[in-house]
ROGUMI-682364 format. One record per residue (C-alpha): residue in three letters; x, y, z. Coordinates in nm, 2 decimals. Layout:
<nodes>
NODE / aa / east / north / up
NODE / ALA / X / Y / Z
...
</nodes>
This chain:
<nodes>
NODE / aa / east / north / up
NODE / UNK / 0.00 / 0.00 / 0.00
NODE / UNK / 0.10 / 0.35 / -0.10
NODE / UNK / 0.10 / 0.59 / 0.10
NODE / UNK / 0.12 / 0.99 / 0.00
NODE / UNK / 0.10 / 1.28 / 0.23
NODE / UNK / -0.07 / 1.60 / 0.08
NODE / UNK / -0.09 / 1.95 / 0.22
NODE / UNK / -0.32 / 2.18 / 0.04
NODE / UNK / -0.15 / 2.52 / -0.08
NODE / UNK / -0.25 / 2.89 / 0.07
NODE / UNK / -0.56 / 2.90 / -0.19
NODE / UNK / -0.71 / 2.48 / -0.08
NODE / UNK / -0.54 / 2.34 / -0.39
NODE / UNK / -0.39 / 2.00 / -0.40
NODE / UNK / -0.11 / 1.89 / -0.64
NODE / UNK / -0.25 / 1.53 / -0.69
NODE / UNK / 0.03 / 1.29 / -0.81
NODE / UNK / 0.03 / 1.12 / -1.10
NODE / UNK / -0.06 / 0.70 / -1.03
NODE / UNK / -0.06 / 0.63 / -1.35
NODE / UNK / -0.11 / 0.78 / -1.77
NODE / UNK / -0.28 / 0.47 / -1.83
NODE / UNK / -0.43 / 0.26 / -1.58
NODE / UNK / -0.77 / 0.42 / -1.39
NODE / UNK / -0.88 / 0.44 / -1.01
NODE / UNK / -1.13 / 0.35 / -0.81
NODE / UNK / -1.13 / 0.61 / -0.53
NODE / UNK / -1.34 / 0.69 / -0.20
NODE / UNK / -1.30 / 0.97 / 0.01
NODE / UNK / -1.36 / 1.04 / 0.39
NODE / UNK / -1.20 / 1.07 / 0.75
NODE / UNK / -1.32 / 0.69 / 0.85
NODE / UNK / -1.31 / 0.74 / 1.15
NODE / UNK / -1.31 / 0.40 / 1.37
NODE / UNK / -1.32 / 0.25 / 1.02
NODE / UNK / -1.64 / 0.05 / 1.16
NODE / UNK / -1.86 / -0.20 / 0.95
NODE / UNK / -2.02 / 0.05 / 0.73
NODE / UNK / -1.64 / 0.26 / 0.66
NODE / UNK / -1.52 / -0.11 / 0.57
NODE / UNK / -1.80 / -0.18 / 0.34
NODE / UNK / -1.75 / 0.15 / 0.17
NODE / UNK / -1.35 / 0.04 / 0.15
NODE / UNK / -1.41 / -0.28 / 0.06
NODE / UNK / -1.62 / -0.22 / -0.23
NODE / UNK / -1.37 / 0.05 / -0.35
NODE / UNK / -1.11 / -0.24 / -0.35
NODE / UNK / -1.31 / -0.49 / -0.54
NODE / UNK / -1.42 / -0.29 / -0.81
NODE / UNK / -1.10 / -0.18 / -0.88
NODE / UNK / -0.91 / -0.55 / -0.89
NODE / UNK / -1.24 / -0.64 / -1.10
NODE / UNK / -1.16 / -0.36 / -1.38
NODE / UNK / -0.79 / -0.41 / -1.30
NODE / UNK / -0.76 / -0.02 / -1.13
NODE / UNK / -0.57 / 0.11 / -0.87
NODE / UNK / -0.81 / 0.18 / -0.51
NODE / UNK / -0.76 / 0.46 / -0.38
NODE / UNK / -0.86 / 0.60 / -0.06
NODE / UNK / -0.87 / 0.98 / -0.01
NODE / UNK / -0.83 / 1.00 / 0.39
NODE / UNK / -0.90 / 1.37 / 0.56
NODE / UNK / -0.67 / 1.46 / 0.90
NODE / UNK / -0.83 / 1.66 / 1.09
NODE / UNK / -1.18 / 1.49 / 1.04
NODE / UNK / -1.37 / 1.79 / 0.89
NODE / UNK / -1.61 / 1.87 / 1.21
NODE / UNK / -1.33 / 1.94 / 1.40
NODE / UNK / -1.15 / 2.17 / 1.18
NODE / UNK / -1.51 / 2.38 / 1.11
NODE / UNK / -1.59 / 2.37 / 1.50
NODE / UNK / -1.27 / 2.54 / 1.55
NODE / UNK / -1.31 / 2.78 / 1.27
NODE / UNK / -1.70 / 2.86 / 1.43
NODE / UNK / -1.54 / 2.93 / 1.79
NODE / UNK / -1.21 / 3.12 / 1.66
NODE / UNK / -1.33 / 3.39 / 1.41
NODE / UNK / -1.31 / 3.15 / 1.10
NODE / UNK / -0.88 / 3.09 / 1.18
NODE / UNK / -0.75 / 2.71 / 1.08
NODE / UNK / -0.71 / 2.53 / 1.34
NODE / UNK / -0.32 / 2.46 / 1.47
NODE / UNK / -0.14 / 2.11 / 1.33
NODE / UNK / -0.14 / 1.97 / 1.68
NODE / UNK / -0.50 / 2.03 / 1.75
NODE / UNK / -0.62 / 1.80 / 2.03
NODE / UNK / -0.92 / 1.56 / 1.91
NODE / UNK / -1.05 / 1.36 / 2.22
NODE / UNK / -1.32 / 1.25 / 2.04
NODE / UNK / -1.20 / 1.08 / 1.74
NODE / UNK / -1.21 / 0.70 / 1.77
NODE / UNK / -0.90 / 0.57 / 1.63
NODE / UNK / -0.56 / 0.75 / 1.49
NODE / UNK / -0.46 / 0.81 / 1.15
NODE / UNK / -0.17 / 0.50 / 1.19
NODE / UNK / -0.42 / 0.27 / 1.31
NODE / UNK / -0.67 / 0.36 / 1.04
NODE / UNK / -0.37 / 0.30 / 0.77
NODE / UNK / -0.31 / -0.03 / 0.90
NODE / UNK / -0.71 / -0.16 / 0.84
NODE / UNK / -0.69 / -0.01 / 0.49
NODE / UNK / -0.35 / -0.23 / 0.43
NODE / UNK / -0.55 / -0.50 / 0.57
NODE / UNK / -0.81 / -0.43 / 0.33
NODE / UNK / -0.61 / -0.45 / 0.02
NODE / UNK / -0.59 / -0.09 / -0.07
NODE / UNK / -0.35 / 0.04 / -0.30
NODE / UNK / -0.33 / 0.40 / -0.22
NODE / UNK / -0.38 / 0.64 / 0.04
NODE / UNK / -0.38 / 1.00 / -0.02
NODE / UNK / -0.35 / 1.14 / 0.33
NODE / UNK / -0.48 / 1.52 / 0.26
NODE / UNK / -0.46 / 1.74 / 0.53
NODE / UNK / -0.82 / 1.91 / 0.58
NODE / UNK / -0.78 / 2.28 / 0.56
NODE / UNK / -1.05 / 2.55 / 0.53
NODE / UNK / -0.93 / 2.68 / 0.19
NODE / UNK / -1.00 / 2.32 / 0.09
NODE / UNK / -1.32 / 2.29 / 0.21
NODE / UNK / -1.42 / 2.59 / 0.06
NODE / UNK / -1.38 / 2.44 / -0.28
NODE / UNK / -1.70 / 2.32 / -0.48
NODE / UNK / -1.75 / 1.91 / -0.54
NODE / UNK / -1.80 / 2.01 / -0.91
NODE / UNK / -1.42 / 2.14 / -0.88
NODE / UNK / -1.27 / 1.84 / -0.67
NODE / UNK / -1.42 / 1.57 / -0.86
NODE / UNK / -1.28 / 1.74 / -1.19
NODE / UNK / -0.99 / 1.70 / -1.00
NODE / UNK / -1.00 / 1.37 / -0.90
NODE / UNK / -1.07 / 1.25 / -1.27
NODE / UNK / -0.84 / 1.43 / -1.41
NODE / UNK / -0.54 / 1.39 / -1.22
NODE / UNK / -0.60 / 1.05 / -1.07
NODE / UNK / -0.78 / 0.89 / -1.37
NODE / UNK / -1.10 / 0.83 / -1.15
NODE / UNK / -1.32 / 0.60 / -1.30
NODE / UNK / -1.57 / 0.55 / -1.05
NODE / UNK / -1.62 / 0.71 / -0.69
NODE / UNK / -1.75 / 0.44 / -0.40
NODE / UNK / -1.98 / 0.66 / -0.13
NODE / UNK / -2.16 / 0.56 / 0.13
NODE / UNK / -2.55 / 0.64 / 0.16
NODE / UNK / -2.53 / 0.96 / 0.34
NODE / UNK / -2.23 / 1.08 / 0.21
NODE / UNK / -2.15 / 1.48 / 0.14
NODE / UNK / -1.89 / 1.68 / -0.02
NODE / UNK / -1.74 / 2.00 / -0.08
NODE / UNK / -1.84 / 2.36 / 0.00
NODE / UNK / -2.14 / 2.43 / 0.24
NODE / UNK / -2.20 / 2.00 / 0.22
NODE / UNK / -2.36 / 2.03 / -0.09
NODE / UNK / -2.23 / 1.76 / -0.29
NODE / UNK / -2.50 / 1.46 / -0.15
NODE / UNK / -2.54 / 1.17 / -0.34
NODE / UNK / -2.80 / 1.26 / -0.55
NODE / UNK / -2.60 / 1.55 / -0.65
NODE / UNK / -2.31 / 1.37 / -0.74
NODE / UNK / -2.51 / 1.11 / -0.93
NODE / UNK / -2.66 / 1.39 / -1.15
NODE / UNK / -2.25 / 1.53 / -1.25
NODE / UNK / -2.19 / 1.16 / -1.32
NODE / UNK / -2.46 / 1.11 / -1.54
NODE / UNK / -2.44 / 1.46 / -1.75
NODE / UNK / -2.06 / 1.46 / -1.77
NODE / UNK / -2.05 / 1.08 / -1.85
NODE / UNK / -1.64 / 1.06 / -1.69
NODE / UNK / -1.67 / 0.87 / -1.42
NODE / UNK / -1.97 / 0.65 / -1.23
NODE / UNK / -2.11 / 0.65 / -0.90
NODE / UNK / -2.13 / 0.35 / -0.68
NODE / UNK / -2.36 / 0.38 / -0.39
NODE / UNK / -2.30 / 0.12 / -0.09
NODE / UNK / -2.52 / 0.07 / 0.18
NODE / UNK / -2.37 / 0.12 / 0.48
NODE / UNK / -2.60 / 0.23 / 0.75
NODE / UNK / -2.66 / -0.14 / 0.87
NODE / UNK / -2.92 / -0.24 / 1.05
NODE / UNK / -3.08 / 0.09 / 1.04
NODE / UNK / -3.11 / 0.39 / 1.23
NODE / UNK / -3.08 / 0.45 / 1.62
NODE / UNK / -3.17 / 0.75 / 1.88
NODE / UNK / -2.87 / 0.86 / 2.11
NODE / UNK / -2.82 / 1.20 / 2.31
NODE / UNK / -2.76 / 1.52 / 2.16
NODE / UNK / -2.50 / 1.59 / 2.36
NODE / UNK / -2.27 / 1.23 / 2.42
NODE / UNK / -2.15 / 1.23 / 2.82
NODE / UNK / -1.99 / 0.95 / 3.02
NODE / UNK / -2.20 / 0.76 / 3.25
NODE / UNK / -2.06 / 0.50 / 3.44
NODE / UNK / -2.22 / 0.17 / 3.47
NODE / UNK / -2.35 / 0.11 / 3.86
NODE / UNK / -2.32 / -0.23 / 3.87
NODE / UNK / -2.07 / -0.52 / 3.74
NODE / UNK / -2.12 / -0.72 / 3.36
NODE / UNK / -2.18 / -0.58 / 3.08
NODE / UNK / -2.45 / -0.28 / 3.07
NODE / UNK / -2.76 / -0.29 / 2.87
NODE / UNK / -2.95 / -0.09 / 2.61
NODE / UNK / -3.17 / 0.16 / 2.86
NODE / UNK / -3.37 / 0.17 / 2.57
NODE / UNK / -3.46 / -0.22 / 2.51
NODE / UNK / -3.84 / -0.27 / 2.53
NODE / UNK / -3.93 / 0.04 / 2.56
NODE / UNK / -4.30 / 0.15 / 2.42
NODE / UNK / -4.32 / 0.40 / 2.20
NODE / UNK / -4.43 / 0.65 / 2.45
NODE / UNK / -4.16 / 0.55 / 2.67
NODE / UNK / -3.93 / 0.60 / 2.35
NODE / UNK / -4.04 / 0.98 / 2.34
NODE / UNK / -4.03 / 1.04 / 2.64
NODE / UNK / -3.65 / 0.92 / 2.72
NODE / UNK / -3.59 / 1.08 / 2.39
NODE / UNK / -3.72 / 1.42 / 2.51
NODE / UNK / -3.55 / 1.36 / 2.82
NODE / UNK / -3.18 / 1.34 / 2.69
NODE / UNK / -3.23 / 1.57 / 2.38
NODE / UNK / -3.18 / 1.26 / 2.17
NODE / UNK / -3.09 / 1.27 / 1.79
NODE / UNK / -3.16 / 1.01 / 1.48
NODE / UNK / -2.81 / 0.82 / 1.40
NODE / UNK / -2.69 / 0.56 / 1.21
NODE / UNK / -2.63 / 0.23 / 1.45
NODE / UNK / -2.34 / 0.20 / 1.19
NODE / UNK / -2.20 / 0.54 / 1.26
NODE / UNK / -1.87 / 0.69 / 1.49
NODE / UNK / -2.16 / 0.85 / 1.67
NODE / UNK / -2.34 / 0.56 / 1.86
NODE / UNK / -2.03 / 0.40 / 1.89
NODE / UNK / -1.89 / 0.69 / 2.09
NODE / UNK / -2.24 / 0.73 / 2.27
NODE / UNK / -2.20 / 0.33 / 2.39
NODE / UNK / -1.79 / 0.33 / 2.47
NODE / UNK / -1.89 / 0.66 / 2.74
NODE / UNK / -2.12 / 0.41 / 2.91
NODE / UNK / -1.92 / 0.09 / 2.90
NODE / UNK / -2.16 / -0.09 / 2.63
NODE / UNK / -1.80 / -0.25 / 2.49
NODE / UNK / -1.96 / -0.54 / 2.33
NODE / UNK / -2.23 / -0.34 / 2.14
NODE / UNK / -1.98 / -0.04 / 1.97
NODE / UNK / -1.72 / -0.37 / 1.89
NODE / UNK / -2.03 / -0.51 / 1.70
NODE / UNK / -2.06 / -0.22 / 1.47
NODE / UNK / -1.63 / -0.19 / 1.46
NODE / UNK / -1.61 / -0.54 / 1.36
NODE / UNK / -1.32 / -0.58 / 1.61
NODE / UNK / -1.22 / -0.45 / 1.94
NODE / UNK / -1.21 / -0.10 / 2.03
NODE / UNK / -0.86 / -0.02 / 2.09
NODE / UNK / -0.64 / 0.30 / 2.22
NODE / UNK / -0.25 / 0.29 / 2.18
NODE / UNK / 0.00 / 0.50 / 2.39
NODE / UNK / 0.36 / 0.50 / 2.52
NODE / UNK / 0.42 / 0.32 / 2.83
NODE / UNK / 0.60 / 0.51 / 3.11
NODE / UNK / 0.64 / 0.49 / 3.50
NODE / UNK / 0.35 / 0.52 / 3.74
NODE / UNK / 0.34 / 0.50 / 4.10
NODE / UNK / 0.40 / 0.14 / 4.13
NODE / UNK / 0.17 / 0.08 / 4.38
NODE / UNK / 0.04 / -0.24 / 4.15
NODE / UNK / 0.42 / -0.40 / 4.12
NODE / UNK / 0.37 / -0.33 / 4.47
NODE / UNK / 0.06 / -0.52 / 4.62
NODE / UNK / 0.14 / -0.81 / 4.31
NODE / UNK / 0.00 / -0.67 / 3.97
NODE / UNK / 0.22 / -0.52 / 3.79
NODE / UNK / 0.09 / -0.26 / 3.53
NODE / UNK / 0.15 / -0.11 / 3.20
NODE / UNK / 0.04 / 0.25 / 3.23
NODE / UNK / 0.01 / 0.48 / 2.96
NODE / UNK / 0.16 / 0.84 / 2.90
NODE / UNK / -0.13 / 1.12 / 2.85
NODE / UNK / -0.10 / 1.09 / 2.49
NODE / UNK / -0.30 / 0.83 / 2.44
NODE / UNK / -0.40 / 0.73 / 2.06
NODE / UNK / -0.79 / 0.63 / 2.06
NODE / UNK / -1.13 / 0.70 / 2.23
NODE / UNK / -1.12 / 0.63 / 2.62
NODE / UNK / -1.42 / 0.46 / 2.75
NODE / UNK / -1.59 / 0.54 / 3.05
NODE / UNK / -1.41 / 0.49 / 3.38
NODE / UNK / -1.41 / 0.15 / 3.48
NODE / UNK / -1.24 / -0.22 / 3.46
NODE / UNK / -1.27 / -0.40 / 3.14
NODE / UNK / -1.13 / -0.74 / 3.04
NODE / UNK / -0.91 / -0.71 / 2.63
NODE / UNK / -0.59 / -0.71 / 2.55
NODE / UNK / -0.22 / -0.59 / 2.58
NODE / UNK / 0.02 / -0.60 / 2.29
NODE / UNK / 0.35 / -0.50 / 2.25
NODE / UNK / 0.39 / -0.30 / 1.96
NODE / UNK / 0.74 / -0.24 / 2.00
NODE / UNK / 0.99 / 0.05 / 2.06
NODE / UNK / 0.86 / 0.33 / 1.81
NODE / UNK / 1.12 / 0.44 / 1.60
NODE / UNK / 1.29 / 0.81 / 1.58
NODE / UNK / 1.25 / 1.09 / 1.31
NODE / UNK / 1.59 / 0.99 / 1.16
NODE / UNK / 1.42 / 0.68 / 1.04
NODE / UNK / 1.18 / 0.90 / 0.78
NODE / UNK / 1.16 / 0.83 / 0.44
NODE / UNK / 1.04 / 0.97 / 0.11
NODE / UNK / 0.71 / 1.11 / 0.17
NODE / UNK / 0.56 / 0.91 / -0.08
NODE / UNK / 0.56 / 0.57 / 0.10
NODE / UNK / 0.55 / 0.25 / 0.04
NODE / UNK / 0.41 / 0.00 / 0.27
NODE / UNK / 0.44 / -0.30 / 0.03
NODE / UNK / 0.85 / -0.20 / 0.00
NODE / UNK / 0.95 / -0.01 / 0.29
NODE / UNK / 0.65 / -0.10 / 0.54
NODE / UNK / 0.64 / 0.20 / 0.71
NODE / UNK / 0.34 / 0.42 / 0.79
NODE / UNK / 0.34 / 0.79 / 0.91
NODE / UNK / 0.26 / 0.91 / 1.27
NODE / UNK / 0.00 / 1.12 / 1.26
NODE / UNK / 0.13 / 1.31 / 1.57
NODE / UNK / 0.31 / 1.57 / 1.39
NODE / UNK / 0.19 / 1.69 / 1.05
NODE / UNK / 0.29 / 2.06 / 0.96
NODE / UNK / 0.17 / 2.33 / 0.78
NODE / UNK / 0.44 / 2.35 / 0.58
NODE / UNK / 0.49 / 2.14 / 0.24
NODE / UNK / 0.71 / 2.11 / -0.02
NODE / UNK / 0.68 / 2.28 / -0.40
NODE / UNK / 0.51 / 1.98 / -0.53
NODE / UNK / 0.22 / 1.95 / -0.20
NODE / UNK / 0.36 / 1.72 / -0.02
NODE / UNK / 0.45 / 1.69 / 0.31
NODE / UNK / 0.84 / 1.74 / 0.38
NODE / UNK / 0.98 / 1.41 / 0.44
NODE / UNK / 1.21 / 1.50 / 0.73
NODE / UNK / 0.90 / 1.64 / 0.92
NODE / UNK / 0.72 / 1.32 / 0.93
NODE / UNK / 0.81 / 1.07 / 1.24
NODE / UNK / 0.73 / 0.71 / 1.16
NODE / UNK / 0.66 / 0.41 / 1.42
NODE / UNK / 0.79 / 0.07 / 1.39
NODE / UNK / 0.73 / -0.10 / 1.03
NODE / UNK / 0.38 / -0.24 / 0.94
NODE / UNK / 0.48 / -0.60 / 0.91
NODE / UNK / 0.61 / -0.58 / 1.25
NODE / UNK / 0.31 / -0.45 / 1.37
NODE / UNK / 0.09 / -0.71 / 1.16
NODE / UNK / 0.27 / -0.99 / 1.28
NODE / UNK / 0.22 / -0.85 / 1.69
NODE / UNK / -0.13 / -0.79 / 1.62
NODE / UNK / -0.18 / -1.17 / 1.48
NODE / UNK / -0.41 / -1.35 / 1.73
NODE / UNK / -0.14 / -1.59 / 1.85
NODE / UNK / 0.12 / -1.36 / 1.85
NODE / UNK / 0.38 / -1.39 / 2.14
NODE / UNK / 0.36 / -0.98 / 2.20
NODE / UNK / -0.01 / -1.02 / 2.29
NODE / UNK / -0.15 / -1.09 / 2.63
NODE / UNK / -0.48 / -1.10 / 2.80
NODE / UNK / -0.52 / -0.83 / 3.00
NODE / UNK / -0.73 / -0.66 / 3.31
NODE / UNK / -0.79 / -0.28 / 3.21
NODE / UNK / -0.83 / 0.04 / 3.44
NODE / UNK / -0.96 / 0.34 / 3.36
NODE / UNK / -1.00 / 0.60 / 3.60
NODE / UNK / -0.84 / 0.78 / 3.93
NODE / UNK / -0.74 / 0.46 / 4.16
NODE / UNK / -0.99 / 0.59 / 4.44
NODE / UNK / -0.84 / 0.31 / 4.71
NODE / UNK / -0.57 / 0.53 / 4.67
NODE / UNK / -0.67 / 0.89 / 4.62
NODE / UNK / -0.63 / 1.04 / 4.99
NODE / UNK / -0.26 / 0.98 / 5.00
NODE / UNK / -0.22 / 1.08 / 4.64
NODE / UNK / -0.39 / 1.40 / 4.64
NODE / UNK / -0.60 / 1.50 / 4.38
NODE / UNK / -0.68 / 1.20 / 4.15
NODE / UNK / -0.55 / 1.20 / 3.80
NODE / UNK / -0.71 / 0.98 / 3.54
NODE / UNK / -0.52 / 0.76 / 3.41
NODE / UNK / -0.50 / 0.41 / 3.20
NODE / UNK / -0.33 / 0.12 / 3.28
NODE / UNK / -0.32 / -0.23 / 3.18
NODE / UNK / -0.23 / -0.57 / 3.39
NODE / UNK / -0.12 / -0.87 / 3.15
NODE / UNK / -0.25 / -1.23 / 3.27
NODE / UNK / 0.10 / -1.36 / 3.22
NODE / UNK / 0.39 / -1.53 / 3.43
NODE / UNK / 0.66 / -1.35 / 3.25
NODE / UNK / 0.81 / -1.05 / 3.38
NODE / UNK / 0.73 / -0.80 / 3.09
NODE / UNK / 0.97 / -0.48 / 3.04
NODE / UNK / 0.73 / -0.29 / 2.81
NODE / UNK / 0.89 / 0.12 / 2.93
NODE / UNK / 0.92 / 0.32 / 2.64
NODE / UNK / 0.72 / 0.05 / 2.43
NODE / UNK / 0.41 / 0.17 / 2.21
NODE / UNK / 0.10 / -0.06 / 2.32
NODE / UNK / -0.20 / -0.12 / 2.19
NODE / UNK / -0.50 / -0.20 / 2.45
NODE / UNK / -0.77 / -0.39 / 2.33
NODE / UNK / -1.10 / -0.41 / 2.51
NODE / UNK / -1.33 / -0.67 / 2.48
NODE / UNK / -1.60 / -0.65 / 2.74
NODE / UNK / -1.69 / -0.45 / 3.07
NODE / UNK / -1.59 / -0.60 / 3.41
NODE / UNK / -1.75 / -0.38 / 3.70
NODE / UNK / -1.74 / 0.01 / 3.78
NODE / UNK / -1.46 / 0.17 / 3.96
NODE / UNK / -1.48 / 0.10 / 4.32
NODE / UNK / -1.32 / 0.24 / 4.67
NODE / UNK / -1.19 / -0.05 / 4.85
NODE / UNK / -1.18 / -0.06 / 5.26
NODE / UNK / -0.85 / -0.21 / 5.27
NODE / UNK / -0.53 / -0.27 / 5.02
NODE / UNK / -0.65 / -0.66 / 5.08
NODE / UNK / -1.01 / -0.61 / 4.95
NODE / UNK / -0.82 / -0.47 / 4.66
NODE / UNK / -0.58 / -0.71 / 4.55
NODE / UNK / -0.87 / -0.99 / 4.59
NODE / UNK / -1.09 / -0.79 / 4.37
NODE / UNK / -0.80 / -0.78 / 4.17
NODE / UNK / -0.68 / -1.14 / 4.11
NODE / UNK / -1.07 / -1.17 / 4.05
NODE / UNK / -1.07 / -0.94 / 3.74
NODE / UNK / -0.71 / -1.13 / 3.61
NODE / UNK / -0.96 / -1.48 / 3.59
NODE / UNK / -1.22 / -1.27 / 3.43
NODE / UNK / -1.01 / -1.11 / 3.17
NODE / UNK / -0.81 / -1.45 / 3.15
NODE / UNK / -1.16 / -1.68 / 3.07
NODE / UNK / -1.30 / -1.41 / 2.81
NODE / UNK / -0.98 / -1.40 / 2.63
NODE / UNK / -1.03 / -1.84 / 2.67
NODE / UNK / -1.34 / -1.79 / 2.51
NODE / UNK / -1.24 / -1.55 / 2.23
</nodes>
């Protein structure tokens, strides 16, 4: 898979490269965020057209996802927002989005930082664009799908170009699932009260009742398949229900780094996890997933061309540092680009019976056995692996996986009440990972 970085010029223009003068694409275009069933049906439609008609697929992935470059822009006097704008909502980071797509079979990525200047350009103008300099033969969308300037490029729209200019088709893929859902206006955490996994509040509800909750919590119409509801279910623990619509465990990745010890002390040694943390956090609370060992993330003097290959050189960008600045031709300037450790490696840690992968008991929240001696209570992450080996993971990049909801965070009497609940929640993570 191909990977090319692509900053927009002063004016929103993009100097598209050139895949090939005689061989078309198949291209899609969106931020994918979570890259959940209805993103991989989308994806995966792109990528079978294109080996059917012997294209190239090509996926046209937006950093910053859009709403979070306009929300800036509506709350700063229309300014673009900084390259190292802070996005705790968005479920899963550009480098773990790349390595789905790879998974997926695409040939090219054409990761095109989202500007205002580029917004601001029609869809008439960025399809012309699209055909002419990437040879695009057909454009895979997804039902609800928009485009360009003020959103105006729906399907319908776009299907209407198509048809009058006759250069390239339309494919339209379903991928709302199994229909529509209601979930709050405004998405808040809510911690489950008691232990196992939490329910739908919403199950059996009458119609009346429906209403009535849905007055109640402002709620709005959404796709089940969207990066809405699954948002709305990780902030109340529903882990089982927002992996359902991912089509794989919801994960967060981070650098692991020193804590307080106190778990190495009382017999449970944990990974925790610097600030930066890669990924959605679910509501406080202790889940049951996964811990892998994605290695020691390599420096900047590792960077290559900025056109990448992940087929050749297996390398993917970080998507932690992404400047302003590009080079004469759009692209991002090569040396500015940090990359992690190389794809394969990462494939081959993520494989199920991989020997970097354990099962693991998962914290989120402010340790509140502990938070009179510590002061005031900082939230943090950390991650105990159901192993006998002694695991040296400092400095590592990790990948937490989670797989279902154990119990709520709880203040324990005594540092023994702890530990039991403890070695409780190492059997419960240890069976569901049995049962996998």
């Amino acid at each position: 898979m191909n990977i090319t970085n692509l900053v927009p010029d002063v004016n929103g223009l993009v100097n598209w490269p050139t895949l090939s003068v005689n061989r078309k694409s198949v291209v899609t275009v969106g931020s994918f965020d979570g890259m959940h069933q209805g993103h991989r049906a989308v994806i995966g439609r792109t990528v079978e057209l294109a080996k059917r008609n012997n294209a190239f697929s090509v996926v046209i992935l937006f950093d910053p996802r859009p709403s979070v470059v306009h929300q800036y822009a509506k709350t700063h006097q229309g300014q673009q927002p900084p390259a190292d704008i802070a996005d705790p909502e968005r479920l899963m980071g550009v480098d773990q989005r790349l390595r789905v797509m790879d998974e997926l079979g695409v040939d090219h990525v054409l990761l095109v930082r989202y500007t205002l200047a580029f917004a601001a350009k029609s869809f008439r103008f960025f399809l012309g664009q699209l055909v002419g300099k990437l040879g695009m033969r057909t454009l895979v969308l997804g039902q609800d799908a928009h485009m360009g300037a003020g959103r105006t490029g729906d399907v319908k729209a776009i299907e209407n170009l198509a048809l009058a200019t006759g250069v390239f088709e339309l494919d339209i893929v379903d991928d709302r699932g199994p229909g529509y859902t209601r979930i709050p206006q405004n998405i808040a955490y809510v911690a489950p009260e008691g232990p196992g996994e939490p329910k739908d509040p919403t199950a059996g509800m009458t119609k009346a009742q429906m209403r009535a909750w849905s007055k109640k919590h402002q709620a709005k119409q959404a796709r089940v398949w969207s990066s809405s509801n699954v948002r709305y279910l990780l902030s109340h623990g529903r882990i089982k229900d927002a992996n359902a619509i991912l089509g794989a465990p919801h994960a967060i990745e981070g650098t692991v780094v020193h804590g307080e010890q106190r778990g190495r002390g009382i017999g449970f040694p944990t990974a925790n996890l610097d600030t930066q943390i890669d990924g959605f956090l679910p509501v406080d609370g202790v889940y049951a997933g996964w811990l892998v060992d994605l290695g020691e993330p390599k420096n900047g003097d590792d960077a290559q061309d900025s056109t990448t290959s992940a087929d050749a050189a297996d390398q993917a960008p970080q998507d932690a540092a992404r400047p302003d600045v590009a080079n004469a031709d759009g692209t991002t300037p090569a040396a500015s680009i940090p990359l992690l450790v190389d794809l394969a490696s990462i494939r081959s840690r993520l494989a199920p019976h991989s020997p970097y992968r354990w099962p693991a008991a998962i914290s989120i929240g402010t340790k509140p056995t502990f938070e009179a001696e510590a002061g005031e209570p900082e939230r943090v992450v950390e991650a105990y692996a159901v192993t006998d080996d002694w695991l040296d993971l400092y400095g590592h990049r990790v990948r937490i996986e989670f797989t279902g909801f154990l119990r709520p965070q709880i203040k324990f009497d005594s540092v023994d009440a702890l530990k039991a609940e403890l070695a409780v929640n190492a059997k419960q993570a240890a069976d569901a990972a049995r049962q996998a």
